[in-house]
DRENKOLVO-266234 format. One record per residue (C-alpha): residue in three letters; x, y, z. Coordinates in steps of 0.25 Angstrom, whole numbers, padded with zeros to 4 digits, always signed. Layout:
N
AlaXYZ ...
This chain:
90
Unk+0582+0246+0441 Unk+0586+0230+0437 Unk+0573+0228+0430 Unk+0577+0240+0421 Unk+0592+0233+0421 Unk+0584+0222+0415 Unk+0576+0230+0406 Unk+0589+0235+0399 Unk+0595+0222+0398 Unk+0583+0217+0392 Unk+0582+0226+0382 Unk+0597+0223+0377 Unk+0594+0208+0377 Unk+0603+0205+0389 Unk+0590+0196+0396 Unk+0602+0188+0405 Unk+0606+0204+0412 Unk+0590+0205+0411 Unk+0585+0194+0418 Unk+0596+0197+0430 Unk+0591+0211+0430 Unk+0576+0207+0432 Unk+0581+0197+0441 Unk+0588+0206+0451 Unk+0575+0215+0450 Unk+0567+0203+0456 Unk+0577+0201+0465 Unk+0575+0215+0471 Unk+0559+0214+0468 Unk+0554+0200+0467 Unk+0539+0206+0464 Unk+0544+0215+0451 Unk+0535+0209+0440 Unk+0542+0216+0428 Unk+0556+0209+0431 Unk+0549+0196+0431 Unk+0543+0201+0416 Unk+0555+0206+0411 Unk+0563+0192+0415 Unk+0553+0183+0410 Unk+0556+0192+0397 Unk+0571+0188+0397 Unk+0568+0175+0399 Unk+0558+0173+0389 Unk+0569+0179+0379 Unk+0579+0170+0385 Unk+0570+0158+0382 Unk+0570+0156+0396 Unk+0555+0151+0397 Unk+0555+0146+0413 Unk+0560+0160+0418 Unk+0551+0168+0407 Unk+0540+0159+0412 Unk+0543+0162+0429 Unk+0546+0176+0428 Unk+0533+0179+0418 Unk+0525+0171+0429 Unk+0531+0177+0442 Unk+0528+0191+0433 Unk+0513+0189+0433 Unk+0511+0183+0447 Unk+0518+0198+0452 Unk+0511+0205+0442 Unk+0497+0199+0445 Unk+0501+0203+0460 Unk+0505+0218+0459 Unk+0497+0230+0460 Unk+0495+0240+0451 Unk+0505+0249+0461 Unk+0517+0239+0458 Unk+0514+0238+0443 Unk+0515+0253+0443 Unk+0530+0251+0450 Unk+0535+0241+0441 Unk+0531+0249+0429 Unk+0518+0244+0426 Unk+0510+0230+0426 Unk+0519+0221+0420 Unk+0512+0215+0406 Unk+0506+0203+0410 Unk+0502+0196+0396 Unk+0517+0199+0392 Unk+0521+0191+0405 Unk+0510+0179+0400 Unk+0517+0180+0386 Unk+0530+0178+0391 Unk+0527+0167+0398 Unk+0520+0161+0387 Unk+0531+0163+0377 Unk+0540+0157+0387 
């Protein structure tokens, strides 16, 4: 639910009411990879390299230690050459 909150708000260009949305969805699980991807991606937008740089970073260590069963429940393995490209654009 908040991680689609912040979808929406994404998608209108409001990345502040984005970030708090996938922020609040890692506060209610701390282990849900596509928040940290999509946060990195409004901070990369933001110019904010540091927490583009963490989130993309806390991304892949989660993603390198899920299963296939809890990509499935997240919606699919999270796109890990689009998490090294953030990175290395930030």
């Amino acid at each position: 639910f908040l991680k689609d909150k912040g979808d929406g708000f994404y998608r209108t260009g409001n990345l502040a009411a984005a970030i708090n949305a996938y922020t609040a969805a890692l506060e209610a699980d701390p282990g849900f990879v596509r928040a940290y991807a999509n946060r990195a991606a409004c901070h990369l937008q933001m110019q904010n390299a540091e927490g583009c740089v963490e989130d993309c970073t806390k991304a892949l260590a989660l993603a390198a230690e899920q299963d296939e069963d809890e990509a499935a429940r997240e919606g699919g393995a999270v796109p890990r050459p689009k998490l090294l490209a953030r990175r290395g654009r930030a």
